[in-house]
MDTraj code that builds the backbone (N, CA, C; nanometers):
import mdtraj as md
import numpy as np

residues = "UNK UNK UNK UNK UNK UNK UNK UNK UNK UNK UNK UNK UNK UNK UNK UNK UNK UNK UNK UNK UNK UNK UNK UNK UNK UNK UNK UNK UNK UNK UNK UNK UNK UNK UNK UNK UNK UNK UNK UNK UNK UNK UNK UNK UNK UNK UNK UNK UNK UNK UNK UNK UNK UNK UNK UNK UNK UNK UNK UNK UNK UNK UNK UNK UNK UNK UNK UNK UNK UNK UNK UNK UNK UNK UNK UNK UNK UNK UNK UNK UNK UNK UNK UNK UNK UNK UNK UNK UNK UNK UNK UNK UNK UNK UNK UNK UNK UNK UNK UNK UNK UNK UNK UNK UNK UNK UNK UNK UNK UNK".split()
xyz = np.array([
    [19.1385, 11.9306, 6.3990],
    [19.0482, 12.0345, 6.4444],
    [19.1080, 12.1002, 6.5676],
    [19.1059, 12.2777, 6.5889],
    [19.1840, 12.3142, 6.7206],
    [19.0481, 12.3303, 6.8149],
    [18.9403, 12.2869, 6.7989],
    [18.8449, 12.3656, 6.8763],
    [18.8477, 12.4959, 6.9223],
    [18.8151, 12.5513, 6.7703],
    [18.8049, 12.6662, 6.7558],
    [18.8924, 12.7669, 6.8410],
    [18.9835, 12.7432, 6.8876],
    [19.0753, 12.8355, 6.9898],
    [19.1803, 12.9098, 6.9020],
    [19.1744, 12.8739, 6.7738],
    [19.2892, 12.9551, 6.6541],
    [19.4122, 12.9181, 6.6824],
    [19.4300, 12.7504, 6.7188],
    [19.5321, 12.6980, 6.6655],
    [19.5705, 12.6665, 6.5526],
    [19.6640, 12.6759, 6.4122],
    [19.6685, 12.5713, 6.3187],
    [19.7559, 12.4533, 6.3071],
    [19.7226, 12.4040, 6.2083],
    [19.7637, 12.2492, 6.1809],
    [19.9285, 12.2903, 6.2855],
    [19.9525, 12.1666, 6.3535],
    [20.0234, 12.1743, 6.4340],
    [20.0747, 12.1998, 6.5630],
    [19.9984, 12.3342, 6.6134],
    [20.0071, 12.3994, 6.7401],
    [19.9118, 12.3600, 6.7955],
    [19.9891, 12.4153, 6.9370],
    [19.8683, 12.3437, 7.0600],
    [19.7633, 12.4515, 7.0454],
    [19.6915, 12.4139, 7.1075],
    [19.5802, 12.4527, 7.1438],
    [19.5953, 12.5913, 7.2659],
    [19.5320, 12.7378, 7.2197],
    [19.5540, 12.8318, 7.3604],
    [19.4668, 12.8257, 7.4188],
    [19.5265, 12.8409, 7.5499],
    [19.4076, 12.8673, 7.6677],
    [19.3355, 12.9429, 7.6832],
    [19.1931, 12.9600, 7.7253],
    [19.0478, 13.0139, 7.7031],
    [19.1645, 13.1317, 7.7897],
    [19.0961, 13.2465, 7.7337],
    [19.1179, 13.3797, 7.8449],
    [19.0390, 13.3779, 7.9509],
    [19.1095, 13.4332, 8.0330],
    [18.9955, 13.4018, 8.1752],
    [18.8773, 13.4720, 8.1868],
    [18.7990, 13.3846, 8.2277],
    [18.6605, 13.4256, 8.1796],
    [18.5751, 13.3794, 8.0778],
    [18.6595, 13.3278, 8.0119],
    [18.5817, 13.2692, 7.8553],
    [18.4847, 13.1617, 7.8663],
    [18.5072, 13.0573, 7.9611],
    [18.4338, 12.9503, 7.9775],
    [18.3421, 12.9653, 8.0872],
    [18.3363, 13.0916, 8.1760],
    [18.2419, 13.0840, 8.2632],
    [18.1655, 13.1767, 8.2722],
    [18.1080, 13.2202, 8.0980],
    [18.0085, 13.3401, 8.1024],
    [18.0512, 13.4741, 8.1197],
    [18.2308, 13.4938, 8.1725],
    [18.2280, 13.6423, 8.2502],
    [18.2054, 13.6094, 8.3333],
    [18.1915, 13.4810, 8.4820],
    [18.1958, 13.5670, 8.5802],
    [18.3318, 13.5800, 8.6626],
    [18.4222, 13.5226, 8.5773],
    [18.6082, 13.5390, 8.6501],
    [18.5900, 13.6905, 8.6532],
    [18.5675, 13.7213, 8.5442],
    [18.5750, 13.9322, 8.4805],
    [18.5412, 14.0059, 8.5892],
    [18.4018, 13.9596, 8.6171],
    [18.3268, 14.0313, 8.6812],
    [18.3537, 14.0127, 8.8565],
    [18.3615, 13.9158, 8.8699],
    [18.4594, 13.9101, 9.0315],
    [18.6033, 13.9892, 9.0359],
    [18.6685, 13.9932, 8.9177],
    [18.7774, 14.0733, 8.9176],
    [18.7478, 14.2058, 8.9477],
    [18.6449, 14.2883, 8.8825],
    [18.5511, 14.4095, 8.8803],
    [18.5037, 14.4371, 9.0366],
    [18.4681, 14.3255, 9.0919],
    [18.4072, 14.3524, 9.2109],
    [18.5191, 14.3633, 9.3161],
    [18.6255, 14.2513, 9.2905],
    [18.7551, 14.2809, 9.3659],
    [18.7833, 14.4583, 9.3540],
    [18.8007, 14.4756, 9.2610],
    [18.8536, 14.6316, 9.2075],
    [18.8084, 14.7540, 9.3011],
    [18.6500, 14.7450, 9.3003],
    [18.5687, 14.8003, 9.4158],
    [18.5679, 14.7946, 9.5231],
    [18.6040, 14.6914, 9.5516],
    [18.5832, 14.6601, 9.6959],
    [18.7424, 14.7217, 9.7487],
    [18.8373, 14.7140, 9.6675],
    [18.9255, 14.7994, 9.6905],
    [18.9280, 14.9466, 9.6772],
    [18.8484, 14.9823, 9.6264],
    [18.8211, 15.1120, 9.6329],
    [18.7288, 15.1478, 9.7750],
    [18.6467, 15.0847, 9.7669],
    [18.5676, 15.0793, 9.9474],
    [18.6596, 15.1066, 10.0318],
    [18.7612, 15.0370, 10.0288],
    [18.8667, 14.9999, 10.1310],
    [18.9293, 15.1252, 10.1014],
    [19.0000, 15.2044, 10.0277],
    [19.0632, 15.3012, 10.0424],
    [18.9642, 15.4487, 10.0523],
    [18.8354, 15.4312, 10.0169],
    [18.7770, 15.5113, 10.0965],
    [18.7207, 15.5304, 10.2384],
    [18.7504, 15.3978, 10.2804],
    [18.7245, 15.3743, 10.4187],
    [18.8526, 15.4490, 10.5204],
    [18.9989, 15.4064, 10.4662],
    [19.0997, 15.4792, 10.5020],
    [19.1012, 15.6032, 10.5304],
    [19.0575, 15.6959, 10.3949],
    [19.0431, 15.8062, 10.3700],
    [18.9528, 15.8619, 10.5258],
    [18.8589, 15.8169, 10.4868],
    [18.7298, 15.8533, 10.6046],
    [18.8216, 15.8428, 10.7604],
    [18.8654, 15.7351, 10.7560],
    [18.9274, 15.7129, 10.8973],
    [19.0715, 15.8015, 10.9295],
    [19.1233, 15.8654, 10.8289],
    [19.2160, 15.9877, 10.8316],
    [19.1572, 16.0746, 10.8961],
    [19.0831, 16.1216, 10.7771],
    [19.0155, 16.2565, 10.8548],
    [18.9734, 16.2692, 11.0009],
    [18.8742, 16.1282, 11.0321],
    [18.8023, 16.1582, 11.1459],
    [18.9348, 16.1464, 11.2630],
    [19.0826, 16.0514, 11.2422],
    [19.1536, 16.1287, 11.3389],
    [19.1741, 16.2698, 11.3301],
    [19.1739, 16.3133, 11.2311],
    [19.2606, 16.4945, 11.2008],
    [19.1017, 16.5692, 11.2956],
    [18.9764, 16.5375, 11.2475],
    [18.9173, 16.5926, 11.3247],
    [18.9218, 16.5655, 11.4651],
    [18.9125, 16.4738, 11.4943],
    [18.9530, 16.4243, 11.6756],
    [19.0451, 16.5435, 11.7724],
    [19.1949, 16.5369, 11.6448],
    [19.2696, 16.6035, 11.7281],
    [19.2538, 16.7187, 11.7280],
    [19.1775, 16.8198, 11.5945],
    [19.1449, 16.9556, 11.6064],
    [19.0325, 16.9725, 11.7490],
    [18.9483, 16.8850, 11.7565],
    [18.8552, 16.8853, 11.8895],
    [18.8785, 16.9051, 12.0119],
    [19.0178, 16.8325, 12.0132],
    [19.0885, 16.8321, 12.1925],
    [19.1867, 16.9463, 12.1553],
    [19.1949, 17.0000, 12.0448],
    [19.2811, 17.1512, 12.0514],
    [19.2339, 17.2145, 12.0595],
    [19.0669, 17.2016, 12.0560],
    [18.9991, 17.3369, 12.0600],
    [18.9181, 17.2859, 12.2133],
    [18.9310, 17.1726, 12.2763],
    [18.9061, 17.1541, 12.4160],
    [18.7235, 17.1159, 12.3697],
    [18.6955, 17.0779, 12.2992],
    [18.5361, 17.0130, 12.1856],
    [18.5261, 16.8986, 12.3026],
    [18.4045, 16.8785, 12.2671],
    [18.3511, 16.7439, 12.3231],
    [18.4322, 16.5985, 12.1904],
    [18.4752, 16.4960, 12.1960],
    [18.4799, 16.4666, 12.0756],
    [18.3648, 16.3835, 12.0397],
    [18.2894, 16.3234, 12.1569],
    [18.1786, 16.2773, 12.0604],
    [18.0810, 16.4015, 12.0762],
    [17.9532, 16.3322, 11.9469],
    [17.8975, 16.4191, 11.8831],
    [17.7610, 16.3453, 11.8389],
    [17.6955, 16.2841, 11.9368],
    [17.5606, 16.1568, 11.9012],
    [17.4526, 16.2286, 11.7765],
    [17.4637, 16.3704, 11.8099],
    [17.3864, 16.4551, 11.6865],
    [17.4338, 16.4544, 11.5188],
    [17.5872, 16.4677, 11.5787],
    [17.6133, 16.4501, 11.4050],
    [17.5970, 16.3278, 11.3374],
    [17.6451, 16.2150, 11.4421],
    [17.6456, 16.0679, 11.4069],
    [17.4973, 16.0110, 11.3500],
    [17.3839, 16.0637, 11.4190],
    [17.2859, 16.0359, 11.3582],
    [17.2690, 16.1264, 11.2314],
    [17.2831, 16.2317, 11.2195],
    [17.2700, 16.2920, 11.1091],
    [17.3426, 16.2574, 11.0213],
    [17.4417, 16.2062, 11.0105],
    [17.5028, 16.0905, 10.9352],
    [17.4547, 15.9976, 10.8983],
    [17.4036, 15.8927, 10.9570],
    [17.3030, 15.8329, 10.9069],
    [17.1900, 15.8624, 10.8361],
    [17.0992, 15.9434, 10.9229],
    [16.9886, 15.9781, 10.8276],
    [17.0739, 16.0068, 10.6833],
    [17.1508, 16.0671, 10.6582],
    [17.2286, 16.1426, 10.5149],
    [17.2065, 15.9979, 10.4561],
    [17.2990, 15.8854, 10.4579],
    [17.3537, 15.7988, 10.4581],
    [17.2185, 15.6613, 10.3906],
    [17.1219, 15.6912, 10.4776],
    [17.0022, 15.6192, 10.4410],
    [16.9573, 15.6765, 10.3374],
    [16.9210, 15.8360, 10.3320],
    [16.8608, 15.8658, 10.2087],
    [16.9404, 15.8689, 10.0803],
    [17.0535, 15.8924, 10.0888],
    [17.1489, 15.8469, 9.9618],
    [17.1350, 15.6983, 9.8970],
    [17.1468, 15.5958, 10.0184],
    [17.1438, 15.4723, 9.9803],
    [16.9964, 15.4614, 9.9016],
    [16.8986, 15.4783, 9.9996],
    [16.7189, 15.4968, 9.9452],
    [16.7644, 15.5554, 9.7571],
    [16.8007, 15.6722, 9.7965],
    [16.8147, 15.7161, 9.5701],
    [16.8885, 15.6262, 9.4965],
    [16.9670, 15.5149, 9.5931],
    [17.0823, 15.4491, 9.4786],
    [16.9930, 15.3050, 9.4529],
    [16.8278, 15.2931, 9.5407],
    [16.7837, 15.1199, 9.5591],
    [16.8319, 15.0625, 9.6643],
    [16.8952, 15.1142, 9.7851],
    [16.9298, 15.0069, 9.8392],
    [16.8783, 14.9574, 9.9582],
    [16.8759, 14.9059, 10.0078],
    [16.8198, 14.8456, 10.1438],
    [16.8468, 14.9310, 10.2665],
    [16.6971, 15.0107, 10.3449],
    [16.7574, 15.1203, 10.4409],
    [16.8267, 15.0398, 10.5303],
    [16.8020, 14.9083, 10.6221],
    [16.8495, 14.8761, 10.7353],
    [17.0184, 14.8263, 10.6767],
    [17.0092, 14.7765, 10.5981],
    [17.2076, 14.7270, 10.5282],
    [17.2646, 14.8274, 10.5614],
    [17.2119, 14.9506, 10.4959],
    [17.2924, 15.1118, 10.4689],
    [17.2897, 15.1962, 10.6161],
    [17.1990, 15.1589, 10.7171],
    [17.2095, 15.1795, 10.8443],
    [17.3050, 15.0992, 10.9414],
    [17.3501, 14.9906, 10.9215],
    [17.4055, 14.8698, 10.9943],
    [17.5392, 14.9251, 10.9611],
    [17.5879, 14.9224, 10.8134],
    [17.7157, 14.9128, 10.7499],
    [17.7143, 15.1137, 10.8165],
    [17.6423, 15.2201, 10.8385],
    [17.7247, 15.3366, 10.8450],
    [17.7325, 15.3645, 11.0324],
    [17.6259, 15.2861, 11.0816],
    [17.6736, 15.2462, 11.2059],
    [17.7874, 15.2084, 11.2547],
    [17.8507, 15.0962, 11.1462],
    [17.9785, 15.0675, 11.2130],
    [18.0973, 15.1630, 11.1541],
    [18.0398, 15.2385, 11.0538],
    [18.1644, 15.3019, 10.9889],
    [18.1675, 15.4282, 11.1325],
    [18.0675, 15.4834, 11.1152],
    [18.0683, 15.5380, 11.1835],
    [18.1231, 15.5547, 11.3687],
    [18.1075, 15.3960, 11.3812],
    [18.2086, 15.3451, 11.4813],
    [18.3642, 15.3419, 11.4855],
    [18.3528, 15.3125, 11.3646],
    [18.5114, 15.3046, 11.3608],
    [18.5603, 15.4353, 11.3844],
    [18.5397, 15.5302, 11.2525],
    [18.5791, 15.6413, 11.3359],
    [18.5748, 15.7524, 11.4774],
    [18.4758, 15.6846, 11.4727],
    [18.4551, 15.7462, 11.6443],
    [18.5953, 15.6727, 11.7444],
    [18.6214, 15.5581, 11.7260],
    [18.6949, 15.5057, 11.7882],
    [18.8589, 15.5918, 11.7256],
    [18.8877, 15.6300, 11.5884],
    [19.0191, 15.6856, 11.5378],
    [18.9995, 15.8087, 11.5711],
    [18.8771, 15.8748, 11.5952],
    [18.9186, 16.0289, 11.6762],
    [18.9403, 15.9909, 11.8316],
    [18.9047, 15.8759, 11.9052],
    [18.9180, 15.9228, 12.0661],
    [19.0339, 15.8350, 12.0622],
    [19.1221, 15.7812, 11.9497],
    [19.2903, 15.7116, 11.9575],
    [19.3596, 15.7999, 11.8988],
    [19.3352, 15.9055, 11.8122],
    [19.4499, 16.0047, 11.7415],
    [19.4963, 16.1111, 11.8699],
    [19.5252, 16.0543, 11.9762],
    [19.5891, 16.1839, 12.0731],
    [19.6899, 16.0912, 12.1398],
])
top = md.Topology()
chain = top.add_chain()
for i, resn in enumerate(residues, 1):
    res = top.add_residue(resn, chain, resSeq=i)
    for name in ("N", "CA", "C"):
        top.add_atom(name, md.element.get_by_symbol(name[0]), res)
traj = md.Trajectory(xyz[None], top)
């Protein structure tokens, strides 16, 4: 008998594909890896720009912070999350700090 893995008389036995024995959730952590790399390179992205904006600011002699937009960022940020289900204070915490970060890559891009 190969237990059912589509060995015949003779051959070993193949190994479960990953994932096979644990429901999908190897798959699905792979999936979430995938995303979370995508997070990450949109986080990059975001943190590009906000230097490119930084330095257009001190070329145009701008204040570079901006406490008005930053909240208006948020508010954006909450109500998007609010249409997708998600938790307002998570989606406030997590664009707080994004929003930190780049504040910090526009007042270092000079």
């Amino acid at each position: 008998m190969n237990g059912g893995r589509g060995a015949g008389a003779g051959e070993r036995p193949r190994p479960d594909p990953p994932g096979a024995t644990d429901g999908g959730v190897t798959e699905l952590r792979e999936r979430i890896g995938a995303v979370d790399r995508e997070i990450l390179d949109a986080v990059a992205r975001r943190l590009e720009l906000a230097r490119r904006i930084g330095a257009r600011k001190r070329d145009a002699a701008s204040a570079t912070l901006d406490p008005e937009r930053e909240a208006a960022v948020i508010r954006r940020a909450v109500e998007t999350g609010r249409e997708l289900g998600l938790p307002a204070e998570a989606v406030r915490e997590l664009f707080w700090t994004l929003v930190g970060l780049c504040r910090s890559a526009q007042l270092d891009s000079g």
